[in-house]
PyMOL Python script that loads the backbone (N, CA, C, O; Angstrom):
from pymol import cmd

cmd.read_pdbstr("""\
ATOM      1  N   UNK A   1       2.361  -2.017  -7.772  1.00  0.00           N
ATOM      2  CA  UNK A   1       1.097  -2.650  -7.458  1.00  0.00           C
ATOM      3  C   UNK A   1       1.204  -4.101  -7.894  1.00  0.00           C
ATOM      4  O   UNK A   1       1.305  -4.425  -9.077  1.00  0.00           O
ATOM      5  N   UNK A   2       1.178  -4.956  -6.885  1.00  0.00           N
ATOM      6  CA  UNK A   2       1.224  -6.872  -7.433  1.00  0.00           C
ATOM      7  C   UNK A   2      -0.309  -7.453  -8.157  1.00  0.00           C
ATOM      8  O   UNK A   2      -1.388  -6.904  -8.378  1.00  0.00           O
ATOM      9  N   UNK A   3      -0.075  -8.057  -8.256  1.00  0.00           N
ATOM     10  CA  UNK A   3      -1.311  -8.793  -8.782  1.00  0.00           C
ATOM     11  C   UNK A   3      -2.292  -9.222  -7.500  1.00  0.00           C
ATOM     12  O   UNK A   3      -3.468  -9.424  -7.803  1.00  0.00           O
ATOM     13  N   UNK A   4      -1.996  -9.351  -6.369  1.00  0.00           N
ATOM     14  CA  UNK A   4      -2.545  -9.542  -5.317  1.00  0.00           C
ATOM     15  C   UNK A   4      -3.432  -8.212  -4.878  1.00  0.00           C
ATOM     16  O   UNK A   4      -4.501  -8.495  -4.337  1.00  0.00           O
ATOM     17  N   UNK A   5      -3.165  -6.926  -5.020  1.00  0.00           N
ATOM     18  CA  UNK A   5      -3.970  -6.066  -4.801  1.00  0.00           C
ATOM     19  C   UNK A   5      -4.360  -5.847  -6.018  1.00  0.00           C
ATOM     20  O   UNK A   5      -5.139  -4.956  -5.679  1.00  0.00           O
ATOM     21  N   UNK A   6      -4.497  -5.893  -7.194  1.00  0.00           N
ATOM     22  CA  UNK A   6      -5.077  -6.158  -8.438  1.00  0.00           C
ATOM     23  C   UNK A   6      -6.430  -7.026  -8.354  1.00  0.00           C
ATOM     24  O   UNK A   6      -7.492  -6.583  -8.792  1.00  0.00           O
ATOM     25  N   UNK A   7      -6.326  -8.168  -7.818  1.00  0.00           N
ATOM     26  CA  UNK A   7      -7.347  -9.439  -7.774  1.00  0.00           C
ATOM     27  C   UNK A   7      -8.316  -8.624  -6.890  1.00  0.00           C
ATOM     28  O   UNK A   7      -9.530  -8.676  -7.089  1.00  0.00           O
ATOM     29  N   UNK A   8      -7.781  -7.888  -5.934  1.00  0.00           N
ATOM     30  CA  UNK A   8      -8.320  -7.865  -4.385  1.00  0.00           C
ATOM     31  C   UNK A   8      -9.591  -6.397  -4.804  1.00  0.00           C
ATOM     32  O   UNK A   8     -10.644  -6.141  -4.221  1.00  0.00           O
ATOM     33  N   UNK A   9      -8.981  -5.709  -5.952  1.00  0.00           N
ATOM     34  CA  UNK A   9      -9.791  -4.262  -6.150  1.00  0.00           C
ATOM     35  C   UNK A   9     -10.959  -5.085  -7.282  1.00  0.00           C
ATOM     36  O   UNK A   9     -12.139  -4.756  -7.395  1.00  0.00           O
ATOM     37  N   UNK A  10     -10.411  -5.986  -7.897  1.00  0.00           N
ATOM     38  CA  UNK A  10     -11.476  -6.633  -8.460  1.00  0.00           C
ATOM     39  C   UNK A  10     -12.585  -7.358  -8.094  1.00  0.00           C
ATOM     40  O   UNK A  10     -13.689  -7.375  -8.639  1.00  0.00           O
ATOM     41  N   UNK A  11     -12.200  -7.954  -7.127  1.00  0.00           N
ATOM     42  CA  UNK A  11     -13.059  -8.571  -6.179  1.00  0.00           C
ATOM     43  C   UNK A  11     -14.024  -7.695  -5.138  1.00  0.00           C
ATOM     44  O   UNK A  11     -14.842  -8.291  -4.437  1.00  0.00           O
ATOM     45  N   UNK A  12     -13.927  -6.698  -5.095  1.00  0.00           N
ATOM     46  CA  UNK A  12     -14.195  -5.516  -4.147  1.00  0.00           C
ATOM     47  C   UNK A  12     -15.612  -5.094  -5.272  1.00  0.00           C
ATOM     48  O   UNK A  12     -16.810  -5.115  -4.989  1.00  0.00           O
ATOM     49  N   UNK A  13     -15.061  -4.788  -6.372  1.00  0.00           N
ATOM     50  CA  UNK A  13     -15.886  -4.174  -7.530  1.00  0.00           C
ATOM     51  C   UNK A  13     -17.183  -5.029  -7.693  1.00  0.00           C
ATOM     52  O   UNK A  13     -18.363  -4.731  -7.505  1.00  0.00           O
ATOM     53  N   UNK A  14     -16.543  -6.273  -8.135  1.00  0.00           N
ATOM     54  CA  UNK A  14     -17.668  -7.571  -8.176  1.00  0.00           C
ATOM     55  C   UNK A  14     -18.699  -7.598  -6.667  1.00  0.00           C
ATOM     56  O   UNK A  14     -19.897  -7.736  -6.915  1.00  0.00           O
ATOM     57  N   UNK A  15     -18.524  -7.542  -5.960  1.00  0.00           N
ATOM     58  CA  UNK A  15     -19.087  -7.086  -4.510  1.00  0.00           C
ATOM     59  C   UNK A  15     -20.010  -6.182  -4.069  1.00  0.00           C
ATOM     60  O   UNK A  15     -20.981  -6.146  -3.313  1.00  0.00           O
ATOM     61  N   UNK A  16     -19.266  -5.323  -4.929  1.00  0.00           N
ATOM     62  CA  UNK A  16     -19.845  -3.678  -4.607  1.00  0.00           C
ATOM     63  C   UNK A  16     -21.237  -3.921  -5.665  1.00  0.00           C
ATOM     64  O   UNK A  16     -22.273  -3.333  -5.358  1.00  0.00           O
ATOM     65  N   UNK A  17     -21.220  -4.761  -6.850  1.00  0.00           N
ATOM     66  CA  UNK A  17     -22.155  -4.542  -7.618  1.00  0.00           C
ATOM     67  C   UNK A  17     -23.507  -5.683  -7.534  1.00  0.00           C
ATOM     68  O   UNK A  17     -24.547  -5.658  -8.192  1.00  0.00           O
ATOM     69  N   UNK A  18     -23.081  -6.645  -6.504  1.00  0.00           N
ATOM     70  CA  UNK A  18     -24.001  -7.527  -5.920  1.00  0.00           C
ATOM     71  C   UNK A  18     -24.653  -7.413  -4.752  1.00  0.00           C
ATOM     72  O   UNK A  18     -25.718  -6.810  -4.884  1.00  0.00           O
ATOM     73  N   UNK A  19     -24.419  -7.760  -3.674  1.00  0.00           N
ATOM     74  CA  UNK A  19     -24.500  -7.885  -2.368  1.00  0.00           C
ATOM     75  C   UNK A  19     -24.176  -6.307  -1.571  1.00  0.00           C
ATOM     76  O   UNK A  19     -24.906  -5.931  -0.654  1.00  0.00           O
ATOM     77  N   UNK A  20     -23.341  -5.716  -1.915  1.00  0.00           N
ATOM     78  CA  UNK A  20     -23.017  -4.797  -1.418  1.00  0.00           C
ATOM     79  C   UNK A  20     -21.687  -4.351  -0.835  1.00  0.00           C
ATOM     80  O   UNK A  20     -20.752  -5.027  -1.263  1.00  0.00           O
ATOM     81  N   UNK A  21     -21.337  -3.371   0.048  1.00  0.00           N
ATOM     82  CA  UNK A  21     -19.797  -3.634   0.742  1.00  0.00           C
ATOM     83  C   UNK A  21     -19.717  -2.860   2.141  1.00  0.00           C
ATOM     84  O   UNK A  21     -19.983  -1.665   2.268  1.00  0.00           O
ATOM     85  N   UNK A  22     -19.407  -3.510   2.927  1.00  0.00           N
ATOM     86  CA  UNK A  22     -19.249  -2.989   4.679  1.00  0.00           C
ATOM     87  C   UNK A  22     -18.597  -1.408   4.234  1.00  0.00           C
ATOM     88  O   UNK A  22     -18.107  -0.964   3.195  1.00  0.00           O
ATOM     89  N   UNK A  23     -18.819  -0.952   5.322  1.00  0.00           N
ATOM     90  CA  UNK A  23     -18.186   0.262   5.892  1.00  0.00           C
ATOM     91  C   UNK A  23     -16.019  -0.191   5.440  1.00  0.00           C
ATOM     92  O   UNK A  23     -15.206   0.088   4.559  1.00  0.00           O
ATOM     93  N   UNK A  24     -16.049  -0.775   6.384  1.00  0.00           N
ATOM     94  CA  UNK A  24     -14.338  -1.616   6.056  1.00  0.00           C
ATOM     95  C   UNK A  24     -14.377  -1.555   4.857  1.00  0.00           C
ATOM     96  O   UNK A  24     -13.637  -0.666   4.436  1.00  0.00           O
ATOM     97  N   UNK A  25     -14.924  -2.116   4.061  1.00  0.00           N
ATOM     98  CA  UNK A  25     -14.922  -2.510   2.634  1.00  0.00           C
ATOM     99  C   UNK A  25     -14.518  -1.562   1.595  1.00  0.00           C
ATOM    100  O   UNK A  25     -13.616  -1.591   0.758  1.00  0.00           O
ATOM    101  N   UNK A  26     -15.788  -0.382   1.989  1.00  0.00           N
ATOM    102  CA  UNK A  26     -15.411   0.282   1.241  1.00  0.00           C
ATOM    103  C   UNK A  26     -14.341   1.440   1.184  1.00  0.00           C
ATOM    104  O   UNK A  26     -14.138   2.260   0.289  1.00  0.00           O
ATOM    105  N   UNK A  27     -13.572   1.226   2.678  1.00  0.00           N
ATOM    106  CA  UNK A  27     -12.386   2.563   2.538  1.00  0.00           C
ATOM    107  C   UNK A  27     -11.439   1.674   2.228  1.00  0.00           C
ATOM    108  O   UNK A  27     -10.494   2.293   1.740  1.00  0.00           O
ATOM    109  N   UNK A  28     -11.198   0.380   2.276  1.00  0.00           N
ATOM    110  CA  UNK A  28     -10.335  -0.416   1.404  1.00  0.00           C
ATOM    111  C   UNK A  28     -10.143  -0.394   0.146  1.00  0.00           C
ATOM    112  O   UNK A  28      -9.071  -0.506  -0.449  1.00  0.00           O
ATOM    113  N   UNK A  29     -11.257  -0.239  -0.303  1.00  0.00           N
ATOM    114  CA  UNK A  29     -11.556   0.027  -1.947  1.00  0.00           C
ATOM    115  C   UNK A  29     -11.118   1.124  -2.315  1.00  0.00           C
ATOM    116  O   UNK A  29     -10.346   1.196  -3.271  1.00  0.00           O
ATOM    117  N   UNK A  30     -11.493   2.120  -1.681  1.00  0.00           N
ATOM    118  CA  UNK A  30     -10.790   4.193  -1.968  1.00  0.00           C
ATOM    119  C   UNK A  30      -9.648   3.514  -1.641  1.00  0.00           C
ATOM    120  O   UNK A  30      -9.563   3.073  -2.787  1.00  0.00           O
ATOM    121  N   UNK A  31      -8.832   3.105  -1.178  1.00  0.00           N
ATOM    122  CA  UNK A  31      -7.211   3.171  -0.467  1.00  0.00           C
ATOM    123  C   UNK A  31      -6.675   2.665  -1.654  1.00  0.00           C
ATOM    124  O   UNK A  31      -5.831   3.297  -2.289  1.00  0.00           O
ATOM    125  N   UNK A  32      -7.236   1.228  -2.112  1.00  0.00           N
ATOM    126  CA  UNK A  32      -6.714   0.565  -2.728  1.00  0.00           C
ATOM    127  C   UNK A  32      -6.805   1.084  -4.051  1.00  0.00           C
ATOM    128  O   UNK A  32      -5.881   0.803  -4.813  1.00  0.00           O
ATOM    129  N   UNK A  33      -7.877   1.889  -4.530  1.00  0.00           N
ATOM    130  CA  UNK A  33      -7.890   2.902  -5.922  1.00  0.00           C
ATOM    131  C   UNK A  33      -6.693   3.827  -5.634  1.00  0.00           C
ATOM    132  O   UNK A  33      -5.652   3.340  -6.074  1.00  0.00           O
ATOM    133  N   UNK A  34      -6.552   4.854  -5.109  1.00  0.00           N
ATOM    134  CA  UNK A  34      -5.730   5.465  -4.534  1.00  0.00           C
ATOM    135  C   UNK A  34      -4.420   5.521  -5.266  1.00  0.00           C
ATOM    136  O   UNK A  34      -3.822   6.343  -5.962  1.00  0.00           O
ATOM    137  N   UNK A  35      -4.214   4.241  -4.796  1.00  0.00           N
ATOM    138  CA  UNK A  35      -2.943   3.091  -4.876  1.00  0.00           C
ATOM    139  C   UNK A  35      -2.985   3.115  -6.019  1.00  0.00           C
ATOM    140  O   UNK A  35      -1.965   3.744  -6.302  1.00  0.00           O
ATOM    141  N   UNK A  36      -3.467   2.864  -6.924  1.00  0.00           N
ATOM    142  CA  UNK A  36      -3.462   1.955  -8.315  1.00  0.00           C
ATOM    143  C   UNK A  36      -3.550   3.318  -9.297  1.00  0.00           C
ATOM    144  O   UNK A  36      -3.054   3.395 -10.421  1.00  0.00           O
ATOM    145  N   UNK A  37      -4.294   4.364  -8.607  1.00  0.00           N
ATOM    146  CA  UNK A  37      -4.299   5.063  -9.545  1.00  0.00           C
ATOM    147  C   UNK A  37      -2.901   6.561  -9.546  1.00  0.00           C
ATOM    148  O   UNK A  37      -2.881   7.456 -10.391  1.00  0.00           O
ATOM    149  N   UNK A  38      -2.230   6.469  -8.761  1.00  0.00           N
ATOM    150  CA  UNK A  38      -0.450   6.499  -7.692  1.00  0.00           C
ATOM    151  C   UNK A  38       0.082   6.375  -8.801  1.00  0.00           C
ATOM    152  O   UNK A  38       0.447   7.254  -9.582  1.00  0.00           O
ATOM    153  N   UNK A  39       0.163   4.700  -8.928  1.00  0.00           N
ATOM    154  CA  UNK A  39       1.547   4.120  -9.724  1.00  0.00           C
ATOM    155  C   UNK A  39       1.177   4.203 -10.978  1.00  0.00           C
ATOM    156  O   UNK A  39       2.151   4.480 -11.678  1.00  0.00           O
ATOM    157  N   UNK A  40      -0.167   4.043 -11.808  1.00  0.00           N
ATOM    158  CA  UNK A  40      -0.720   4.434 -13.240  1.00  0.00           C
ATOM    159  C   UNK A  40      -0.137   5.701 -13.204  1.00  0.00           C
ATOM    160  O   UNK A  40       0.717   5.915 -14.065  1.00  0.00           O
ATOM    161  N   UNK A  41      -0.410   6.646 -12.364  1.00  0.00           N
ATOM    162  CA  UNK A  41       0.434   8.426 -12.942  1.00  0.00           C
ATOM    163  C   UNK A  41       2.014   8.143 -12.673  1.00  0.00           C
ATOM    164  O   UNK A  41       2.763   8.737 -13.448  1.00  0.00           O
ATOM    165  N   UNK A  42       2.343   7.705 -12.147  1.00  0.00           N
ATOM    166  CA  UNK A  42       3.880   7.654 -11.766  1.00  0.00           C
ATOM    167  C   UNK A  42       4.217   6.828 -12.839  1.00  0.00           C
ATOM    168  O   UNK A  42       4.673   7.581 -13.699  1.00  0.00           O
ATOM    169  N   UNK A  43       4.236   5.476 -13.315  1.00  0.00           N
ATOM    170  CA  UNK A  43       4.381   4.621 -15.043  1.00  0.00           C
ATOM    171  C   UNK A  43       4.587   6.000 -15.892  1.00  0.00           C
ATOM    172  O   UNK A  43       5.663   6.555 -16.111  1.00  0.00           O
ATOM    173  N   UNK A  44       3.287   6.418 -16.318  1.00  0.00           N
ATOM    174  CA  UNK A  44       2.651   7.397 -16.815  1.00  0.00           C
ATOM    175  C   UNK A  44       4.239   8.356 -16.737  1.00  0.00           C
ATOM    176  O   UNK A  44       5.333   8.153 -17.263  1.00  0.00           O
ATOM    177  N   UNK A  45       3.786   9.322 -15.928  1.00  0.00           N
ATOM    178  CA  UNK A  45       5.184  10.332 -16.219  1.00  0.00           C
ATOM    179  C   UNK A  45       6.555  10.179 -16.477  1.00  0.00           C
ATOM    180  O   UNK A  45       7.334  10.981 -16.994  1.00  0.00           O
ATOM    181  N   UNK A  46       6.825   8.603 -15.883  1.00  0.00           N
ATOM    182  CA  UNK A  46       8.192   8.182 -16.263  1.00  0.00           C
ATOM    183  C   UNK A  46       7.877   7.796 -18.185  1.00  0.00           C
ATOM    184  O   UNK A  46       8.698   8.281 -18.963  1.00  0.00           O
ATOM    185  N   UNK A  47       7.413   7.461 -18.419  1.00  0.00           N
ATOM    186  CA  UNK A  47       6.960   7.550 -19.395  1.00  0.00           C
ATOM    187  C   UNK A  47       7.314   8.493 -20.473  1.00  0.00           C
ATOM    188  O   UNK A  47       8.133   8.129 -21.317  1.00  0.00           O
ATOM    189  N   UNK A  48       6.819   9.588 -20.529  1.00  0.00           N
ATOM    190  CA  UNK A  48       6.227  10.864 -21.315  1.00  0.00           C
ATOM    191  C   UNK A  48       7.741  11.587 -20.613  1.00  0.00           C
ATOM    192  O   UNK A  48       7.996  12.488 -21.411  1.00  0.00           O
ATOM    193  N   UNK A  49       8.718  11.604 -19.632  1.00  0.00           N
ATOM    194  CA  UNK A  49       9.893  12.101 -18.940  1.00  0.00           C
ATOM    195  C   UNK A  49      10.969  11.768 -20.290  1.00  0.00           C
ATOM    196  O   UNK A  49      11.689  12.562 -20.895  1.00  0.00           O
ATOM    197  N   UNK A  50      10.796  10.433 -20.482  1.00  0.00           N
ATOM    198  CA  UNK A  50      11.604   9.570 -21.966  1.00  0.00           C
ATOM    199  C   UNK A  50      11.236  10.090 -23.283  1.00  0.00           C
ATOM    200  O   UNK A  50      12.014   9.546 -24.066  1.00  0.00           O
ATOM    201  N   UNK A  51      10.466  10.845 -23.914  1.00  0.00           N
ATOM    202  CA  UNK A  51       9.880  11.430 -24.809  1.00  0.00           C
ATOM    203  C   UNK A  51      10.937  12.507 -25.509  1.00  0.00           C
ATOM    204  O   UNK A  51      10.845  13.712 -25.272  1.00  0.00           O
ATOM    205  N   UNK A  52      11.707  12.088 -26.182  1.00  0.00           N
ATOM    206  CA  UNK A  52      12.796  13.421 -27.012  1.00  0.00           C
ATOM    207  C   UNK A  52      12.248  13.718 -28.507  1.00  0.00           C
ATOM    208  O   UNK A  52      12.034  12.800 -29.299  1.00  0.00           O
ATOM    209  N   UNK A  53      12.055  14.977 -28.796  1.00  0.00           N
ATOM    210  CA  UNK A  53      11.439  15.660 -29.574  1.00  0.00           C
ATOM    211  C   UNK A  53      12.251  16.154 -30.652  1.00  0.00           C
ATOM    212  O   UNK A  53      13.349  16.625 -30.355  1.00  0.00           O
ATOM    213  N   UNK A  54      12.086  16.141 -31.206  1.00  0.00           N
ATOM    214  CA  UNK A  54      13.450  16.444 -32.980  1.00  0.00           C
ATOM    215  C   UNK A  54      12.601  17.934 -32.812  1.00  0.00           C
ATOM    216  O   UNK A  54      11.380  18.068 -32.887  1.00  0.00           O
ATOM    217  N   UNK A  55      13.871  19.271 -32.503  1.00  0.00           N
ATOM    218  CA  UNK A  55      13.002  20.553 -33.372  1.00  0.00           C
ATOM    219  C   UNK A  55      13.337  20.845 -34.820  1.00  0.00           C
ATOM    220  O   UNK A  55      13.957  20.069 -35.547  1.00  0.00           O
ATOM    221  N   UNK A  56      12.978  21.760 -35.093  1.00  0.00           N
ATOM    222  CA  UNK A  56      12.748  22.177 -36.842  1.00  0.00           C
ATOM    223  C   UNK A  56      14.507  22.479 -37.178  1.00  0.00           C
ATOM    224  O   UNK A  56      15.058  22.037 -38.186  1.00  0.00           O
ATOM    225  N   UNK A  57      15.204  23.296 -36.136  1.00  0.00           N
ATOM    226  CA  UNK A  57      17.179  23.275 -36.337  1.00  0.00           C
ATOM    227  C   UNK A  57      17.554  22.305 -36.358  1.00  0.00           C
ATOM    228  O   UNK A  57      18.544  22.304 -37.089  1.00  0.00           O
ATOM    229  N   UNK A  58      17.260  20.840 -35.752  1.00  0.00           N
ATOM    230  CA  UNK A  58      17.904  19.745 -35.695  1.00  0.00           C
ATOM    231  C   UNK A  58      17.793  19.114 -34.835  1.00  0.00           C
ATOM    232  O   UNK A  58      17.566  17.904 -34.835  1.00  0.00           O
ATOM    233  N   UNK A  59      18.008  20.193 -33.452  1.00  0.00           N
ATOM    234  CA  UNK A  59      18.598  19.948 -32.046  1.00  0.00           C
ATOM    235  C   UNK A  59      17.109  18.788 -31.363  1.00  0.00           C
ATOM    236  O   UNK A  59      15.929  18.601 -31.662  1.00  0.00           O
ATOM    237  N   UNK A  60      17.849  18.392 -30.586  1.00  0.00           N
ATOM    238  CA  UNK A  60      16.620  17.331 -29.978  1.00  0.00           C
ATOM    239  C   UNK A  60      16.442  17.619 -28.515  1.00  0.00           C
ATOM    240  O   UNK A  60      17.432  17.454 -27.801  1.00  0.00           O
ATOM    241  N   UNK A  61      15.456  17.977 -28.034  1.00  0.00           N
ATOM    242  CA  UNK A  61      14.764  18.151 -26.710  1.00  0.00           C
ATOM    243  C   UNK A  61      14.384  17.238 -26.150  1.00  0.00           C
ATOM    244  O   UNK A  61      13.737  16.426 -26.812  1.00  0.00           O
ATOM    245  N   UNK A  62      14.595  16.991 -24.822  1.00  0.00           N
ATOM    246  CA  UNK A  62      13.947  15.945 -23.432  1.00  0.00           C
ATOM    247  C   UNK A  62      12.786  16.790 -23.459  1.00  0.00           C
ATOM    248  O   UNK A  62      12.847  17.996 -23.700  1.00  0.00           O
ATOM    249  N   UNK A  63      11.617  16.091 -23.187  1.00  0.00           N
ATOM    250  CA  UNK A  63      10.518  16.854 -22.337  1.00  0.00           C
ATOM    251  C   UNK A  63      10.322  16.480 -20.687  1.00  0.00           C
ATOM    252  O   UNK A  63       9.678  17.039 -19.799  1.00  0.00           O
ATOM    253  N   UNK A  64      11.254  15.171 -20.702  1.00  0.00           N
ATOM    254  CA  UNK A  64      11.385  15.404 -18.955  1.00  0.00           C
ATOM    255  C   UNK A  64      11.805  16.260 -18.872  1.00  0.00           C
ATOM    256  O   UNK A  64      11.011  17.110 -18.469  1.00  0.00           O
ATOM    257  N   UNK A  65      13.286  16.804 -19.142  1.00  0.00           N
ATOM    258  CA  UNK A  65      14.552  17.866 -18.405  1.00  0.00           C
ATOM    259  C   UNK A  65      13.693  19.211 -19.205  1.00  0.00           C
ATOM    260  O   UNK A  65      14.239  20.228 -18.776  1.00  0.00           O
ATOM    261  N   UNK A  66      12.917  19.487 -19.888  1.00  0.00           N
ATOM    262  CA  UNK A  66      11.748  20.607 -20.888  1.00  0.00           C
ATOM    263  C   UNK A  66      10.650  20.742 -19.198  1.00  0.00           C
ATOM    264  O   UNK A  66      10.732  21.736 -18.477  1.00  0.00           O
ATOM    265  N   UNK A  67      10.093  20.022 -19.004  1.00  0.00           N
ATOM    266  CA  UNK A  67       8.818  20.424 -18.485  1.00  0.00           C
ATOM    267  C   UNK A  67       8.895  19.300 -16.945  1.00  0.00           C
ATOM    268  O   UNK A  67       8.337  19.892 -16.021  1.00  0.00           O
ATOM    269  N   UNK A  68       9.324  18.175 -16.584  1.00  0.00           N
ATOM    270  CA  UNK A  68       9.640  17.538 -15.460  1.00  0.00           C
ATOM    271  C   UNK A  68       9.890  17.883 -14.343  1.00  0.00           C
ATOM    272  O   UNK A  68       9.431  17.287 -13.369  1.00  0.00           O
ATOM    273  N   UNK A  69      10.659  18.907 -14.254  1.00  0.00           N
ATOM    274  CA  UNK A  69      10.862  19.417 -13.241  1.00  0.00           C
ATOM    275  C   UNK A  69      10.233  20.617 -12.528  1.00  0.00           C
ATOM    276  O   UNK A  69      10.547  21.006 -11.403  1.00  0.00           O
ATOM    277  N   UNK A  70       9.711  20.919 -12.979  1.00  0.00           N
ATOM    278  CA  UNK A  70       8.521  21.965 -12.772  1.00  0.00           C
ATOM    279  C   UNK A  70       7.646  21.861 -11.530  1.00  0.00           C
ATOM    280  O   UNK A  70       6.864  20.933 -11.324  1.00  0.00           O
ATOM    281  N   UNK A  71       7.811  22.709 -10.868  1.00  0.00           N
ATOM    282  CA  UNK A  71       6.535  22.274  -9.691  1.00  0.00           C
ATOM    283  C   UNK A  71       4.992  23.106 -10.326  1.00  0.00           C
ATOM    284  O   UNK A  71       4.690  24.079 -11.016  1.00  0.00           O
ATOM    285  N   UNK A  72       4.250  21.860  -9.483  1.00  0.00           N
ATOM    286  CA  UNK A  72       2.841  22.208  -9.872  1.00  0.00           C
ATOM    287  C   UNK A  72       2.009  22.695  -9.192  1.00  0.00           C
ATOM    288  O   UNK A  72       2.138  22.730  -7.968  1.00  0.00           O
ATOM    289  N   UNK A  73       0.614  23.350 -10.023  1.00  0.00           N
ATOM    290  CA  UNK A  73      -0.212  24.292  -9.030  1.00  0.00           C
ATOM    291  C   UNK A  73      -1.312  23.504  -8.683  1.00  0.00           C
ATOM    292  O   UNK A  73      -2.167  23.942  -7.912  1.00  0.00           O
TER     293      UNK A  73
END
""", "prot")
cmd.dss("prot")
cmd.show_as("cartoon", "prot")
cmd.util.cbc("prot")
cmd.orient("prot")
């Protein structure tokens, strides 16, 4: 996500809370949340994927290669 659709969901918000927002407007706004809120979970899991855990024997666990690969319900 650039800073250009960053400015653009901000500007949408500021809008939405004045004047109002077209029909256009506002499925731009869902799309563009969408979007933003995409790559926040995707950061996010790459994230918490990097997370190695010391157990109580010694041995050290990934919780990506632990729980990452997992499909979900």
């Amino acid at each position: 996500m650039n800073s250009l659709k960053l400015d653009r969901i901000n500007e949408l918000a500021r809008k939405a809370k004045g004047p109002g927002l077209t029909e256009a407007e506002k499925k731009e706004q869902a799309l563009l949340r969408r979007e933003y809120i995409a790559t926040i979970r995707m950061n996010l899991r790459t994230q918490l994927d990097q997370i190695d855990i010391q157990e109580k024997d010694g041995s050290i666990t990934n919780l990506g290669e632990k729980y990452g690969n997992k499909t979900r319900h």
